[in-house]
Backbone as CSV, one residue per row, in Angstrom:
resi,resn,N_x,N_y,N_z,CA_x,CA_y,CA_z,C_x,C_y,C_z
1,UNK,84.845,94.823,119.687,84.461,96.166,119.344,83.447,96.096,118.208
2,UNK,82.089,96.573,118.645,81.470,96.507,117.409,81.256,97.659,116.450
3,UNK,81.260,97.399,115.360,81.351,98.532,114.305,80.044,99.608,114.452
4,UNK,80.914,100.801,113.653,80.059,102.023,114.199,80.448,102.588,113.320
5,UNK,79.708,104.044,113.227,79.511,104.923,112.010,80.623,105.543,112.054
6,UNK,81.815,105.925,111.138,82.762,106.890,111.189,82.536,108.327,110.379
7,UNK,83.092,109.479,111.097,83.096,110.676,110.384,83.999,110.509,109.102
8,UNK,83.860,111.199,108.452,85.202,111.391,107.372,86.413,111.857,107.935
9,UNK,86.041,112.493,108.672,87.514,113.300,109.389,88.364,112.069,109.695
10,UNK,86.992,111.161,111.000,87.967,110.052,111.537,88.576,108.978,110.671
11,UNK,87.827,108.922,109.213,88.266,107.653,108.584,89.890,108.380,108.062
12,UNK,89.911,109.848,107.901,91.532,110.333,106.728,91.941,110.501,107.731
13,UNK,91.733,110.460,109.406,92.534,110.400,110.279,93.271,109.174,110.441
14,UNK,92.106,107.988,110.521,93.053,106.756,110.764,94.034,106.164,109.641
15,UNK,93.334,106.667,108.147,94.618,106.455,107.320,95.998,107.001,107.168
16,UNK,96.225,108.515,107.612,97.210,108.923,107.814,97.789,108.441,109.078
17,UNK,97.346,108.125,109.874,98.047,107.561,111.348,98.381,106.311,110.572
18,UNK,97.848,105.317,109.955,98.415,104.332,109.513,99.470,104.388,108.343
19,UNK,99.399,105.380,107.738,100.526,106.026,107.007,101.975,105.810,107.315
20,UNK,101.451,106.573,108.481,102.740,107.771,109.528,103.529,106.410,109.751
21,UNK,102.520,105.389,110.736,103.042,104.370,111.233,104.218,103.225,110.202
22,UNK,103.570,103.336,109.287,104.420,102.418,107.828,105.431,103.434,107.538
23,UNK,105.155,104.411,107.321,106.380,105.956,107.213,108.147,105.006,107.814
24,UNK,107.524,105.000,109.234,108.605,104.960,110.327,109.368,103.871,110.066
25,UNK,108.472,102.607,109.593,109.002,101.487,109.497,109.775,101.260,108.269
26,UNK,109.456,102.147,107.177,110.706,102.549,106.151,111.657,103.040,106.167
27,UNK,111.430,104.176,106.938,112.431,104.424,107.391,113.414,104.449,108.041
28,UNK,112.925,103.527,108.706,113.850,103.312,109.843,114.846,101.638,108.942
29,UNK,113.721,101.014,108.011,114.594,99.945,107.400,115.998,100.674,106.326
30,UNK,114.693,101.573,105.258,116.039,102.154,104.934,117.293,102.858,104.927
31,UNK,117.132,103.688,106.652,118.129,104.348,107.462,118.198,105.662,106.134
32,UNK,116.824,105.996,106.438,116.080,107.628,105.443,115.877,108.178,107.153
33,UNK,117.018,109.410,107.242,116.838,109.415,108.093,115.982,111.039,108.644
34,UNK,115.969,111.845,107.366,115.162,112.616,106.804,113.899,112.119,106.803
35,UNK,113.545,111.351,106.069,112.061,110.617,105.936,111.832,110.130,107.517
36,UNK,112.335,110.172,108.342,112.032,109.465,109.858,112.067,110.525,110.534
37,UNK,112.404,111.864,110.867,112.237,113.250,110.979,110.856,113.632,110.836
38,UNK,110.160,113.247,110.021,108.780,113.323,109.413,107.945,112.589,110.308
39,UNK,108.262,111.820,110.925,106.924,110.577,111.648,107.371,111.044,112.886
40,UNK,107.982,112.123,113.809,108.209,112.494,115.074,107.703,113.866,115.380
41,UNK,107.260,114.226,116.807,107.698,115.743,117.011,109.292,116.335,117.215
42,UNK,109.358,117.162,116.824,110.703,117.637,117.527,111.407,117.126,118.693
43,UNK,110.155,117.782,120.091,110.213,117.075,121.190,109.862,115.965,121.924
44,UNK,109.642,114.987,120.834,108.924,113.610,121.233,109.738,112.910,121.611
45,UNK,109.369,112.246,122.921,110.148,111.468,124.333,110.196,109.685,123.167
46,UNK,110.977,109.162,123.330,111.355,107.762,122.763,111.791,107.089,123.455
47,UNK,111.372,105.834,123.697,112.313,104.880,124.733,111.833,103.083,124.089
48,UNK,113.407,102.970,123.546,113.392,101.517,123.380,114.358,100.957,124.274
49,UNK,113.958,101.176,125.658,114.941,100.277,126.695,114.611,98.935,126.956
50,UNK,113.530,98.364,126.474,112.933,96.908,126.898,113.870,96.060,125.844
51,UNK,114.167,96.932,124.429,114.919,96.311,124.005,116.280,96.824,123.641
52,UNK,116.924,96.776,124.798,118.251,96.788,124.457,118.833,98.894,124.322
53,UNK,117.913,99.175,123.984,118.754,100.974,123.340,118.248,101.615,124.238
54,UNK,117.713,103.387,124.412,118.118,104.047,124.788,116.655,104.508,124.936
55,UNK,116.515,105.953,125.371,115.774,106.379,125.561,115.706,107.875,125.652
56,UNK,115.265,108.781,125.620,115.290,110.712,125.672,114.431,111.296,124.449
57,UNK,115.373,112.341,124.364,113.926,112.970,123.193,114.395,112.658,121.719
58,UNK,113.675,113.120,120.750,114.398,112.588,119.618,115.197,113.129,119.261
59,UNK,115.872,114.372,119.189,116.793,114.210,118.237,118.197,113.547,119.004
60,UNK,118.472,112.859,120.140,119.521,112.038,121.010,119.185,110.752,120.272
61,UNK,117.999,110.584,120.403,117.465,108.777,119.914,117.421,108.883,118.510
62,UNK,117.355,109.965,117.580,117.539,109.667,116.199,119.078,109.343,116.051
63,UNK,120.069,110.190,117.153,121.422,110.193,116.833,121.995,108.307,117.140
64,UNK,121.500,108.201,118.090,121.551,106.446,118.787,121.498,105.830,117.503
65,UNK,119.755,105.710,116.934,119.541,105.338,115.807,120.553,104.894,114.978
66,UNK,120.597,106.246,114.074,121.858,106.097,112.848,122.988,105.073,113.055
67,UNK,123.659,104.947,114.849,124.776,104.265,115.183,124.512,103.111,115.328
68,UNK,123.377,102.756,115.810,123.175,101.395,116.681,122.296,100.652,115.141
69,UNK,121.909,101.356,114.339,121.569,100.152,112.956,122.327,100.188,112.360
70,UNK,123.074,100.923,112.361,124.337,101.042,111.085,125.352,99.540,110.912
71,UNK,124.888,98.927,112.244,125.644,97.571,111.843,124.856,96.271,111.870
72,UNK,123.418,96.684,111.269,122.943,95.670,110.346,122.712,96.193,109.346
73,UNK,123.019,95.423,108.194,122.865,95.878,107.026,121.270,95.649,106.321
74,UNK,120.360,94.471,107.157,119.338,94.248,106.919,118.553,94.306,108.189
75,UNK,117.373,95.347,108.230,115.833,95.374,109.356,114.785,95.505,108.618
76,UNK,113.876,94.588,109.011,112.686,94.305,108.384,111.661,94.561,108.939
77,UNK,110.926,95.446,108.985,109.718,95.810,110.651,108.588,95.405,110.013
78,UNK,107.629,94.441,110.515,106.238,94.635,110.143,105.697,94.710,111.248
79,UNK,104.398,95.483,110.974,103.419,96.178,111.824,102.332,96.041,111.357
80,UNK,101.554,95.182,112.645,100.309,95.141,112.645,98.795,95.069,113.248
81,UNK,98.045,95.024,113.200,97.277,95.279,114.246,96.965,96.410,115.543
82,UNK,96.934,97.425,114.912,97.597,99.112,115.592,95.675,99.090,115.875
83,UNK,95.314,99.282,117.103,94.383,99.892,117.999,94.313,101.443,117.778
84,UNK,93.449,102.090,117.531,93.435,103.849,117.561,92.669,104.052,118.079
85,UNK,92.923,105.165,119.186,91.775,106.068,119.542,91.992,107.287,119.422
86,UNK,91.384,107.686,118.800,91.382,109.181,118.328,90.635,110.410,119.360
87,UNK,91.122,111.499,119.458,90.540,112.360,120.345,90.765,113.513,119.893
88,UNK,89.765,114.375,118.727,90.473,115.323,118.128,91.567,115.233,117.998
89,UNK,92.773,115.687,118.155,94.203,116.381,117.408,94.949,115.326,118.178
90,UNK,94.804,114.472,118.951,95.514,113.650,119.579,94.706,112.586,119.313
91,UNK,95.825,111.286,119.538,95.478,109.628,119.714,96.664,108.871,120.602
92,UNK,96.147,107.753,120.624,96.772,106.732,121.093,96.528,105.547,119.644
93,UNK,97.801,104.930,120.164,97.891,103.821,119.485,98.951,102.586,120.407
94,UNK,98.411,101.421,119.624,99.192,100.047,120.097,99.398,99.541,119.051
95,UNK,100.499,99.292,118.375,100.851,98.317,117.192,101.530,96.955,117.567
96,UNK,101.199,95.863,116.667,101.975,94.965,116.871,103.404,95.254,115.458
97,UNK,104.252,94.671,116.290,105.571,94.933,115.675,106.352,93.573,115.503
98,UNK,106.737,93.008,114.220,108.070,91.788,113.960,109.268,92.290,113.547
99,UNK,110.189,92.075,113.923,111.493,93.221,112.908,112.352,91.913,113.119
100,UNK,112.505,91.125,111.882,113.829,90.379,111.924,114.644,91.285,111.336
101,UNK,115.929,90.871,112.128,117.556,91.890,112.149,118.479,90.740,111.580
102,UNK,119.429,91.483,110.755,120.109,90.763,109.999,122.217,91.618,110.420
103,UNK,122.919,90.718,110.838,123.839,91.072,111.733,125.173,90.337,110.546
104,UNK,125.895,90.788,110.269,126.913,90.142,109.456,128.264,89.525,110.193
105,UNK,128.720,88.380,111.447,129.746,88.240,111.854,130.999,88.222,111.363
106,UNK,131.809,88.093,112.366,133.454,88.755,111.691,134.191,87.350,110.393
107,UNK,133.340,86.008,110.716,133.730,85.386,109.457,132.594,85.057,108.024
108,UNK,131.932,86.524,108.294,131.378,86.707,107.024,129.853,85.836,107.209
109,UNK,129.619,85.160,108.151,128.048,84.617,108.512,127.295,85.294,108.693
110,UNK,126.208,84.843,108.526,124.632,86.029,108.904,124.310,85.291,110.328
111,UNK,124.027,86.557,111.025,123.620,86.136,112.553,121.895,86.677,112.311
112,UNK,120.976,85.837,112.207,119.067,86.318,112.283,118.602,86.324,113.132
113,UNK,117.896,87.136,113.825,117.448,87.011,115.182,115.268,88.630,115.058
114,UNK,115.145,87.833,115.798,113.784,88.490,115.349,113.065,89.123,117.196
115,UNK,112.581,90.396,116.567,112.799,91.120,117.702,110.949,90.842,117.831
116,UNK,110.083,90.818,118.837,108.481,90.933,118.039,108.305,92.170,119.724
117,UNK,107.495,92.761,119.116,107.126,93.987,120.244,105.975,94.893,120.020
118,UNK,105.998,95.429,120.668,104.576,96.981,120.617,105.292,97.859,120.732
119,UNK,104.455,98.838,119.424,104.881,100.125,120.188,103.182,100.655,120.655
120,UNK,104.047,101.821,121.745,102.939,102.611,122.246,103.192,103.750,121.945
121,UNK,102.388,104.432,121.540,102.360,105.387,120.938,100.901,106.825,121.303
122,UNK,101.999,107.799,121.580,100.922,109.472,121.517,100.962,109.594,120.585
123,UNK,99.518,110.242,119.785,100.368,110.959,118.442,99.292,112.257,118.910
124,UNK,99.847,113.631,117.720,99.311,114.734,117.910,99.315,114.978,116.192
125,UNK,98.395,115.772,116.156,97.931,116.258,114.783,98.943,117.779,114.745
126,UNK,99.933,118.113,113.986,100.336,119.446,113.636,99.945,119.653,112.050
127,UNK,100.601,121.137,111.981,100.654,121.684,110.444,101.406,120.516,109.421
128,UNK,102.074,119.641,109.919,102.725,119.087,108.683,101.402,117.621,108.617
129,UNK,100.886,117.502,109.994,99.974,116.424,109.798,100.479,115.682,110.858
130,UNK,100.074,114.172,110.913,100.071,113.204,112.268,101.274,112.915,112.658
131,UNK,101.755,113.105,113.931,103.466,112.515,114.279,103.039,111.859,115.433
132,UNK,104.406,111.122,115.682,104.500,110.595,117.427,105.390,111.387,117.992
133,UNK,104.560,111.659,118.839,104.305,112.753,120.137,105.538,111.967,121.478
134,UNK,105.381,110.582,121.634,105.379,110.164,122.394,105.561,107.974,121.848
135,UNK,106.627,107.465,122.077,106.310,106.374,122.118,107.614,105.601,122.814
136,UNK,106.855,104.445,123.148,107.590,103.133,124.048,107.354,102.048,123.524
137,UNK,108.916,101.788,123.062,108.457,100.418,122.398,109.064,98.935,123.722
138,UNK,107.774,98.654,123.730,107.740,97.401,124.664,108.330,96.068,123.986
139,UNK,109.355,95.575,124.106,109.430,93.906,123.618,108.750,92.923,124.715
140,UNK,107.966,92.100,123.648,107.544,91.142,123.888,108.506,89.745,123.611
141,UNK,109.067,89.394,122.977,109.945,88.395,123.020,111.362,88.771,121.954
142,UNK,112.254,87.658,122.405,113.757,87.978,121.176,113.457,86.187,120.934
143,UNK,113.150,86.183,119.665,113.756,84.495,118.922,115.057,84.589,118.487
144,UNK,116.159,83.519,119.107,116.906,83.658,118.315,117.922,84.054,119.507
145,UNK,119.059,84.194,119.279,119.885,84.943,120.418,120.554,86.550,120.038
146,UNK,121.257,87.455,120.420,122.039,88.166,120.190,123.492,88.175,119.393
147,UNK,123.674,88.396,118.655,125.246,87.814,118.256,126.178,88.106,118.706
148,UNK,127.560,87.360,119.414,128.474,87.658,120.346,129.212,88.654,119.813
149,UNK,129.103,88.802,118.451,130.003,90.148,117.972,129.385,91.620,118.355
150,UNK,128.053,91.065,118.719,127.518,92.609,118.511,128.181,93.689,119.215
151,UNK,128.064,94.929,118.515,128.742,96.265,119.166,128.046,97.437,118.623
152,UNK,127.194,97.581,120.019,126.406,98.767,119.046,127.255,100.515,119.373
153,UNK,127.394,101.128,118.555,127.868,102.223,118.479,127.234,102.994,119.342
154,UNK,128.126,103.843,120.472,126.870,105.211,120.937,127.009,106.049,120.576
C-alpha cells in the first residue's frame, strides 16, 4: 500500500478506531465490564466460535463473557497490525490478536496457553463515537493445550 495524503477527519478517525480497539482489550483483561459496553453497539452481532465460546448479540456475549473469564485470573490481549478502511461513518477492520490465558488448576499450578487470532471487525461512527458494529473473532492457532480442569461457566 503506498502512502497517500490523509484528511484530518481520516487521520482522528483512525486514532480513535485504534483507541476503541485497545479500549476492548482492557477491558476485557481487566473484566471493566462497563468500560467494554463502550467499544460495542447495543445491537452488535459477536461470535467467538472458532475459539471455543459463543456467539449472538452483545448483551448475551457480554453475559458469556463475565462467566467464561471469570476463571482466569490472568488475559493478556495484544493487538496488532489492524488494516482500516474507512467509509464515512463506517469501517472495516482486521487486527492481529495474541492473548496468553492464565488458568489456575485444582493443585494450585498455572496452566499457560496462548490463543493468537483476528478479529474482524464492522465498526460504525455514533454520538458517543467509534464502536463495533459487528465482529468475528477468527483463531488462527492455540499454543499450548487446554487445561483438563477447564469449566467454563454459561
Amino acid at each position: 500500500m503506498a502512502p497517500r495524503e490523509m484528511s484530518t477527519r481520516e487521520i482522528s478517525d483512525r486514532i480513535a478506531i485504534n483507541d476503541l480497539l485497545t479500549r476492548y482489550t482492557v477491558a476485557i483483561d481487566k473484566k471493566d465490564w462497563k468500560l467494554l459496553d463502550t467499544c460495542f453497539t447495543p445491537d452488535a452481532d459477536v461470535d467467538y466460535t472458532t475459539s471455543g465460546g459463543t456467539k449472538g448479540k452483545y448483551p448475551e456475549v457480554r453475559k458469556w463473557l463475565e462467566g467464561a473469564l471469570s476463571v482466569f485470573p490472568v488475559t493478556m490481549h495484544f493487538i496488532s497490525n489492524s488494516t482500516v478502511e474507512i467509509d464515512g461513518d463506517t469501517a472495516k477492520a482486521r487486527t492481529y490478536v495474541i492473548n496468553p490465558m492464565v488458568f489456575v488448576n485444582p493443585d494450585e499450578s498455572q496452566h499457560i496457553f496462548t490463543v493468537g487470532a483476528y478479529y474482524n471487525d464492522d465498526l460504525v461512527y455514533t454520538d458517543d463515537g467509534w464502536r463495533i458494529s459487528s465482529r468475528f473473532e477468527e483463531q488462527a492457532y492455540l499454543e499450548g493445550s487446554l487445561p483438563e480442569a477447564l469449566q467454563i461457566p454459561s
